[in-house]
N, CA, C and O of each residue as an XYZ file, in Angstrom:
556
protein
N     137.506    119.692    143.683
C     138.588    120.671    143.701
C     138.584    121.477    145.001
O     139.605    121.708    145.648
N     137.575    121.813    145.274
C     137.517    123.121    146.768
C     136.846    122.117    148.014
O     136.866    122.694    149.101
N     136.340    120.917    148.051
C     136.022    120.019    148.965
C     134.673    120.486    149.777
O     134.478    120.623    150.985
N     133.864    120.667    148.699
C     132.549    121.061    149.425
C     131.624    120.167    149.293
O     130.443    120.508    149.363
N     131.951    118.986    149.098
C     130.917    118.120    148.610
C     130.118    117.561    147.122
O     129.516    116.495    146.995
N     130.375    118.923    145.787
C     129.913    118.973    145.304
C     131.138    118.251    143.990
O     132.343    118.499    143.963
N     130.435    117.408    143.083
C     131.770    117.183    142.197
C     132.263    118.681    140.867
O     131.543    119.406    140.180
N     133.373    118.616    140.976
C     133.194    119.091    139.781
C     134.792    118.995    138.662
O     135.740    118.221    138.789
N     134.639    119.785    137.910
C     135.626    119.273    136.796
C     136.856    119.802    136.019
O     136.788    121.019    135.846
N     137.932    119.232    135.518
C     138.735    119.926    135.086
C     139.128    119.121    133.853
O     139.403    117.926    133.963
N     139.162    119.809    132.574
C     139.446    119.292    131.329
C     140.647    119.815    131.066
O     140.972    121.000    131.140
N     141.516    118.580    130.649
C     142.683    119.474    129.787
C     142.301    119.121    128.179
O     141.939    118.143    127.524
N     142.565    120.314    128.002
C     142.617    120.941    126.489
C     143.760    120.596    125.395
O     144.708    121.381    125.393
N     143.800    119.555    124.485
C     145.076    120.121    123.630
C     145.111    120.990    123.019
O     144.256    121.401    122.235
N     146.379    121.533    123.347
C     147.175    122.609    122.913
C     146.653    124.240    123.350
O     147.051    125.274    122.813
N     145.851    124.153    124.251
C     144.934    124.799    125.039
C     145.448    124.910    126.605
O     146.309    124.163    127.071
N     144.801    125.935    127.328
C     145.064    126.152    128.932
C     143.890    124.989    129.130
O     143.301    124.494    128.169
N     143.605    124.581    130.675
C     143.038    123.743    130.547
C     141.606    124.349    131.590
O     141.764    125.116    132.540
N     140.636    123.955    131.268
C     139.056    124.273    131.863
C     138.616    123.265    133.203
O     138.355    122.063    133.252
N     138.665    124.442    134.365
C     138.456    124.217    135.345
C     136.731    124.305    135.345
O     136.518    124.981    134.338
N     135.613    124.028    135.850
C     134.751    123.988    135.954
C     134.381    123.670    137.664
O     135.076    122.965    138.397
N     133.282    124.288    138.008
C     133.206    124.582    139.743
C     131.885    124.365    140.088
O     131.280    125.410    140.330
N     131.322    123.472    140.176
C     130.077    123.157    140.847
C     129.555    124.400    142.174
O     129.696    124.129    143.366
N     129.025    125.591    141.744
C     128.387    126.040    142.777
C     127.177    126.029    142.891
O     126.684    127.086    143.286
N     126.325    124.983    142.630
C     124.578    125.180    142.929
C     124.927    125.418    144.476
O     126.012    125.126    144.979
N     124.025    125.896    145.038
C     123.814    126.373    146.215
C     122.359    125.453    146.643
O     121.302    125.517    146.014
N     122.581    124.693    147.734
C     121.927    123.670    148.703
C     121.952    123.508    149.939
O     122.821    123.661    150.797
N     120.787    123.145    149.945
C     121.164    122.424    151.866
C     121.472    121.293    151.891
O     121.761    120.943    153.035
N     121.572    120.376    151.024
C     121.704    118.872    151.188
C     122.441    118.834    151.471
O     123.000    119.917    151.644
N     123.312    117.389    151.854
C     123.788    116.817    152.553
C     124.862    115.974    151.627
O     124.270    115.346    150.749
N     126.370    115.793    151.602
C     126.984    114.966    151.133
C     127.669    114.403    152.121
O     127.718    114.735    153.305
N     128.414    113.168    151.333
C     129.983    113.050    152.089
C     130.908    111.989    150.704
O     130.417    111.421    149.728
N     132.744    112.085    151.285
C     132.973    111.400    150.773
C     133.968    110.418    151.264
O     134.302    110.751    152.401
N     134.543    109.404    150.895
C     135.525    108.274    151.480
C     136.860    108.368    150.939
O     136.984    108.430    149.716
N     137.845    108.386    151.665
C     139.136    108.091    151.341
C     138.906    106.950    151.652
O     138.282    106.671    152.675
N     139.533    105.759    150.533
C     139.953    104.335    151.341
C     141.593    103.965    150.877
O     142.138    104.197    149.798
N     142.190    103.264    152.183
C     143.540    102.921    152.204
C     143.779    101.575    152.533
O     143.798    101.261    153.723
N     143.997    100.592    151.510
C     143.834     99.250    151.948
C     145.366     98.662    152.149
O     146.319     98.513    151.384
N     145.092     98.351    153.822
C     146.371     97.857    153.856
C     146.932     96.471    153.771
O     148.119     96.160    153.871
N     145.810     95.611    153.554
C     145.930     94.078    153.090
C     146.008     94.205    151.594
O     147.047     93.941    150.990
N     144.431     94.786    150.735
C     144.234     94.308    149.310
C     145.678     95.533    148.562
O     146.351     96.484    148.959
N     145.507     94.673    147.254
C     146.441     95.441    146.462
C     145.655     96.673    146.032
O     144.442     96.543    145.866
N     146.295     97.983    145.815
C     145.565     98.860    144.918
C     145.139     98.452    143.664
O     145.946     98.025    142.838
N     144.106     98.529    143.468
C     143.793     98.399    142.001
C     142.424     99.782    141.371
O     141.779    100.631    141.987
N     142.488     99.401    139.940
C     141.829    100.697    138.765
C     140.150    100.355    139.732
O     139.553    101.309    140.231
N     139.781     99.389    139.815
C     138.390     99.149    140.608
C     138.284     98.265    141.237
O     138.469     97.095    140.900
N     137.900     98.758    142.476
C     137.563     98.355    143.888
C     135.793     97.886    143.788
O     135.031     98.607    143.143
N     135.248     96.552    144.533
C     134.463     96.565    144.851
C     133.387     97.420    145.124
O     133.871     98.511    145.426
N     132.024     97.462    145.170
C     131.150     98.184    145.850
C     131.154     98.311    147.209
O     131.379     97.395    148.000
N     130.902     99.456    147.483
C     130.503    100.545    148.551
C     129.352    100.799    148.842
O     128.756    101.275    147.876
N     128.525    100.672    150.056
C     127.230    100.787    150.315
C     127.325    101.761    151.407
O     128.228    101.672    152.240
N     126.401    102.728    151.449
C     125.807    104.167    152.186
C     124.326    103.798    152.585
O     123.604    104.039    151.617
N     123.600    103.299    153.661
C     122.545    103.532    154.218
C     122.342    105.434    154.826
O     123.126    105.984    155.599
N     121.420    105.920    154.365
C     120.961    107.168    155.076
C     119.733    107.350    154.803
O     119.311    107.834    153.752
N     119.011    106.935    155.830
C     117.367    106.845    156.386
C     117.181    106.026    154.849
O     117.859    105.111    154.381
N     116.291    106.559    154.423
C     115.442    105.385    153.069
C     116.686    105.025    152.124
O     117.034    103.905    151.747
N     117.163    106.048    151.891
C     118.743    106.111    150.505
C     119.578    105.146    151.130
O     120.070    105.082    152.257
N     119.638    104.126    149.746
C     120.934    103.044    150.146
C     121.814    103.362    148.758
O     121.131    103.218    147.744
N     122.878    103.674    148.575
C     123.959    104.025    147.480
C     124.979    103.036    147.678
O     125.457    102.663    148.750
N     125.438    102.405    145.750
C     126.266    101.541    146.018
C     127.366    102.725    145.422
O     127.112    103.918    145.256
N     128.703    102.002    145.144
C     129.625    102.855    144.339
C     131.099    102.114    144.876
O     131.513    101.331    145.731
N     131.430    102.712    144.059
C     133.337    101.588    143.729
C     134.288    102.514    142.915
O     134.202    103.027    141.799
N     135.237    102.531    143.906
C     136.221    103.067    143.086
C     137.211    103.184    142.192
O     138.232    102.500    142.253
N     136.944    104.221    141.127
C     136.957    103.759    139.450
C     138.806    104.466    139.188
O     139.212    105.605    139.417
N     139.184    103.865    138.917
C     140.421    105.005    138.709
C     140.259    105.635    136.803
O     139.213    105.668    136.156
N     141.139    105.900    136.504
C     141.459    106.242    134.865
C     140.130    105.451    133.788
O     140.249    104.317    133.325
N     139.326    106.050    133.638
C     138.370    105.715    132.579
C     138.892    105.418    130.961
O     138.383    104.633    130.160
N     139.709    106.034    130.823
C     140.059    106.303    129.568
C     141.647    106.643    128.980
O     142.624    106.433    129.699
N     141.770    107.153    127.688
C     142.932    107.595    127.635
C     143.442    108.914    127.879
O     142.949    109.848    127.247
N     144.636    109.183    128.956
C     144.650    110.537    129.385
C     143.461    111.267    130.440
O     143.238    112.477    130.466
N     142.635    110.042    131.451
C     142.248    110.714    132.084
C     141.693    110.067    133.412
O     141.479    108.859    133.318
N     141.499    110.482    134.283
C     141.582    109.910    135.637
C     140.279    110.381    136.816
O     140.121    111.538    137.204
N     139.726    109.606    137.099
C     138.336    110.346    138.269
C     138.833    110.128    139.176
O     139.871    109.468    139.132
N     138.084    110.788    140.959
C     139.152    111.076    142.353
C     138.751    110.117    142.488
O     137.625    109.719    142.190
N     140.184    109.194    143.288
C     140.217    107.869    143.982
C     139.259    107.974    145.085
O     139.150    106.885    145.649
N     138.362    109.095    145.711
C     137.969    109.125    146.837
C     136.078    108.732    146.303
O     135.703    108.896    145.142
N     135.296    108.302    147.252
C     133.902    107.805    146.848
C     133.083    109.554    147.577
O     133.315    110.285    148.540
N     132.081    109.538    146.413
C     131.375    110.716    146.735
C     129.826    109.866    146.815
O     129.434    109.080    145.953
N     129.132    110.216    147.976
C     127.836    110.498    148.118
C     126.530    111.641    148.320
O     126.405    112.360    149.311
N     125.638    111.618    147.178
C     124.978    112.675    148.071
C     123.789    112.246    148.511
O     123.079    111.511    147.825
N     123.348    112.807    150.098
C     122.497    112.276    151.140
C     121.005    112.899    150.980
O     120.028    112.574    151.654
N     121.045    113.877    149.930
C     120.100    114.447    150.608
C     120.105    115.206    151.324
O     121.019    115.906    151.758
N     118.620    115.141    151.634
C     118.127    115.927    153.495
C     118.766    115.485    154.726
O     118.735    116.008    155.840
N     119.599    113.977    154.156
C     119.659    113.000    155.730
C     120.890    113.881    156.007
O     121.501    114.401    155.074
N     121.265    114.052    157.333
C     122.177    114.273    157.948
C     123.248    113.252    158.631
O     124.429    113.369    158.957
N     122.465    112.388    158.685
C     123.787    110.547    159.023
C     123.514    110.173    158.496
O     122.477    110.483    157.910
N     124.286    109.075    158.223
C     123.945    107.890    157.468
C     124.493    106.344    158.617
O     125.601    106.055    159.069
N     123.432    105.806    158.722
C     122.838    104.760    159.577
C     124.361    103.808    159.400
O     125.159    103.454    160.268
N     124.364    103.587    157.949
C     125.387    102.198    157.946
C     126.467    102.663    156.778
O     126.069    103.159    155.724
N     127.608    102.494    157.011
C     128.481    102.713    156.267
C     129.236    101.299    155.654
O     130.026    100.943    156.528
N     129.291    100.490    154.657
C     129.807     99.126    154.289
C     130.838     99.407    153.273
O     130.541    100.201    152.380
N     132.349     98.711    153.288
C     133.179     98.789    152.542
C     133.408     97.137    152.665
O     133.402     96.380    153.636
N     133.610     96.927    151.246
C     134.399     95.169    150.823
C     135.624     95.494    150.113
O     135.781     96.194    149.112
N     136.487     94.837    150.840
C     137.590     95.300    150.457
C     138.153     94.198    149.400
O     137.514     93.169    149.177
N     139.503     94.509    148.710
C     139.382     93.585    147.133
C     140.219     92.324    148.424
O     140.276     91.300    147.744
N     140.615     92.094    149.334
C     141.104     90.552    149.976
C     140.388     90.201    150.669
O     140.556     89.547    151.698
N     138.908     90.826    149.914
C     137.587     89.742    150.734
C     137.204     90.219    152.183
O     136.072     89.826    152.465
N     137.881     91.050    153.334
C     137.028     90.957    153.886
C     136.055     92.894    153.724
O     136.085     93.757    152.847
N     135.266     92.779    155.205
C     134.150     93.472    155.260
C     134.846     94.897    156.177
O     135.814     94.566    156.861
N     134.492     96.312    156.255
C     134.399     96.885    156.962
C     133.171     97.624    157.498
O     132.591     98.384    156.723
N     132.784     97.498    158.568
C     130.864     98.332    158.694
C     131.514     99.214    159.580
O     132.438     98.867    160.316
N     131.024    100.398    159.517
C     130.685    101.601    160.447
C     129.118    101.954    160.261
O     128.299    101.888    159.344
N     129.137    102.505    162.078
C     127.114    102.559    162.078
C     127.285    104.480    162.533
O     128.201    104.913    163.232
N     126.618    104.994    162.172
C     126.091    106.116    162.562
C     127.298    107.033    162.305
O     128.138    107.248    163.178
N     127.352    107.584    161.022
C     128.713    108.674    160.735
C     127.470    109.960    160.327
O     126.377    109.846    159.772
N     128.065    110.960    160.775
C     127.524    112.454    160.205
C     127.737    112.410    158.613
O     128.595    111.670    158.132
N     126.933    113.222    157.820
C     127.035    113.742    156.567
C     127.868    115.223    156.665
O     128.044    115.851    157.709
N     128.444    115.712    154.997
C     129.353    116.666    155.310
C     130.866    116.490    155.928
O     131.423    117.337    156.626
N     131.381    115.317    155.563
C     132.679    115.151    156.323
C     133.145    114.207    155.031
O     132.436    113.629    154.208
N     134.859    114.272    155.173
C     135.536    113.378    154.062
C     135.954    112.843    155.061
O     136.589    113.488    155.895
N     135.602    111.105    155.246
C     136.191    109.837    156.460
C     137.074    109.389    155.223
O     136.769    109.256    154.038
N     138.427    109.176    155.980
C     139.915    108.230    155.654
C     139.378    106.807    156.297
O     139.296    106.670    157.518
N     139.012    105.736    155.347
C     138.778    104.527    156.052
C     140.435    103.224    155.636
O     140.920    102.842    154.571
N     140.802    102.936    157.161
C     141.820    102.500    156.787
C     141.290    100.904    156.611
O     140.467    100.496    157.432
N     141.796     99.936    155.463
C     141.244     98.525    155.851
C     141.733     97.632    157.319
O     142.955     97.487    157.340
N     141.326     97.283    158.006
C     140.984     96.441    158.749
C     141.280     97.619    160.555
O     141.544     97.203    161.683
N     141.147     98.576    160.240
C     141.150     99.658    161.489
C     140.158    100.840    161.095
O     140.603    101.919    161.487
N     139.035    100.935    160.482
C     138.019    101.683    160.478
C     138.369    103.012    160.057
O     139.451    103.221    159.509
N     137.395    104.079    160.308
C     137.986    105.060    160.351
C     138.495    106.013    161.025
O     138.134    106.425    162.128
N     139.768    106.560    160.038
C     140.750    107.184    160.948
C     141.033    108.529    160.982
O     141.834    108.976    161.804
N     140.403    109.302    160.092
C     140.455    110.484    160.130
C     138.817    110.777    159.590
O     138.009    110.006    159.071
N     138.718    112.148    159.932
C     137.279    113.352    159.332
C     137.726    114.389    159.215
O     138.272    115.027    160.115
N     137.583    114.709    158.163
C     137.798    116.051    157.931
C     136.198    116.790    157.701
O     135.356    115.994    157.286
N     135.764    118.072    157.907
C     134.181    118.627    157.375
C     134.752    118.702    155.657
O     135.788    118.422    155.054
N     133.699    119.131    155.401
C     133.382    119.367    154.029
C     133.522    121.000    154.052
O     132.924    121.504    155.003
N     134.074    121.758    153.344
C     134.129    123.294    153.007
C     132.712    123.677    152.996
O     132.006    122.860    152.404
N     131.936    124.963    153.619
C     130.669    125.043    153.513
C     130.670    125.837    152.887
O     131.821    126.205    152.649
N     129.575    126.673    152.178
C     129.222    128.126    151.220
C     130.215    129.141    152.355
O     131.330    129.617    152.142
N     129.478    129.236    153.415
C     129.892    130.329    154.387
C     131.383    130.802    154.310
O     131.881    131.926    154.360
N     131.926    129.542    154.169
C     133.518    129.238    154.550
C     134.307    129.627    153.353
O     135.353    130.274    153.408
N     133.690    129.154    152.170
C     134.274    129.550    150.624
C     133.788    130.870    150.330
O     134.289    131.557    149.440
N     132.812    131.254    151.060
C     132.950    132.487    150.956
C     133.976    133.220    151.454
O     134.494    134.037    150.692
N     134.455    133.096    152.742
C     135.545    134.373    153.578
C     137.107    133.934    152.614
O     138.069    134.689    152.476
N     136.988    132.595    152.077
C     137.877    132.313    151.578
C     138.953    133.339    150.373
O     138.047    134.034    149.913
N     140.053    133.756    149.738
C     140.274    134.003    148.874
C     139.973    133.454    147.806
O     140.015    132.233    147.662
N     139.581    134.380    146.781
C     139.128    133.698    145.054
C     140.582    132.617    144.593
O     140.455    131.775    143.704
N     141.821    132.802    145.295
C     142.820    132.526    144.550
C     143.037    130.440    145.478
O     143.669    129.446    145.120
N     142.281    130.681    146.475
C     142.097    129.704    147.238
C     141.329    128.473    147.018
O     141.392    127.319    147.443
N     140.473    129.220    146.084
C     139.097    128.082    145.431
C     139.781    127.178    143.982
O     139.081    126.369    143.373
């Protein structure tokens, strides 16, 4: 919801307002996450695995759309790094078969990976500091 790295949640309620929930543990670690935009494969509910090298940590993950009935997880891939601050190898398989690698990306950033042109945007990740000066009505 506020793009700090951290997941967190929103339930709707029947017949109820609905429950926002806000991940604030407070850390030094290290996340990041992936937009992917495939401009060959078709969109689909799940995408292949996703691999994250950062120093010893290798993370797979695939993106899941709608689990269930009435409800939906972010199309975007979340990792958390740890202590590492890069991550060595970045691997996407895309669903028309082929490969995308990126080597040496910072942690703390949301990368837009486009298929078959890498990535194309970074955005940082919102830090404590930053959600702090922020307005409450902003979060």
């Amino acid at each position: 919801m506020n793009n700090d790295g951290k997941i967190d949640i929103l339930l709707l309620n029947l017949g109820e307002p609905p429950t926002l929930l806000i991940n604030r543990t407070e850390s030094s670690n290290h996340a990041v996450s992936f937009k992917l935009i495939g401009t060959k494969s078709k969109p689909r509910r799940y995408w292949r695995p996703r691999t994250v090298t950062a120093g010893d940590l290798v993370q797979f993950s695939e993106v899941r759309g709608g689990s269930s009935y009435a409800s939906q997880n972010d199309l975007r891939l979340h990792f958390g790094l740890g202590a590492n601050a890069t991550m060595s190898t970045v691997e996407v398989a895309w669903p028309a078969g082929r490969r995308s690698l990126s080597m040496t990306l910072a942690a703390d950033n949301i990368y837009t990976i486009v298929e078959e042109k890498g990535v194309e945007k970074r955005a940082q990740l919102v830090s404590v500091k930053e959600r702090a000066r922020m307005p409450r009505r902003c979060l």
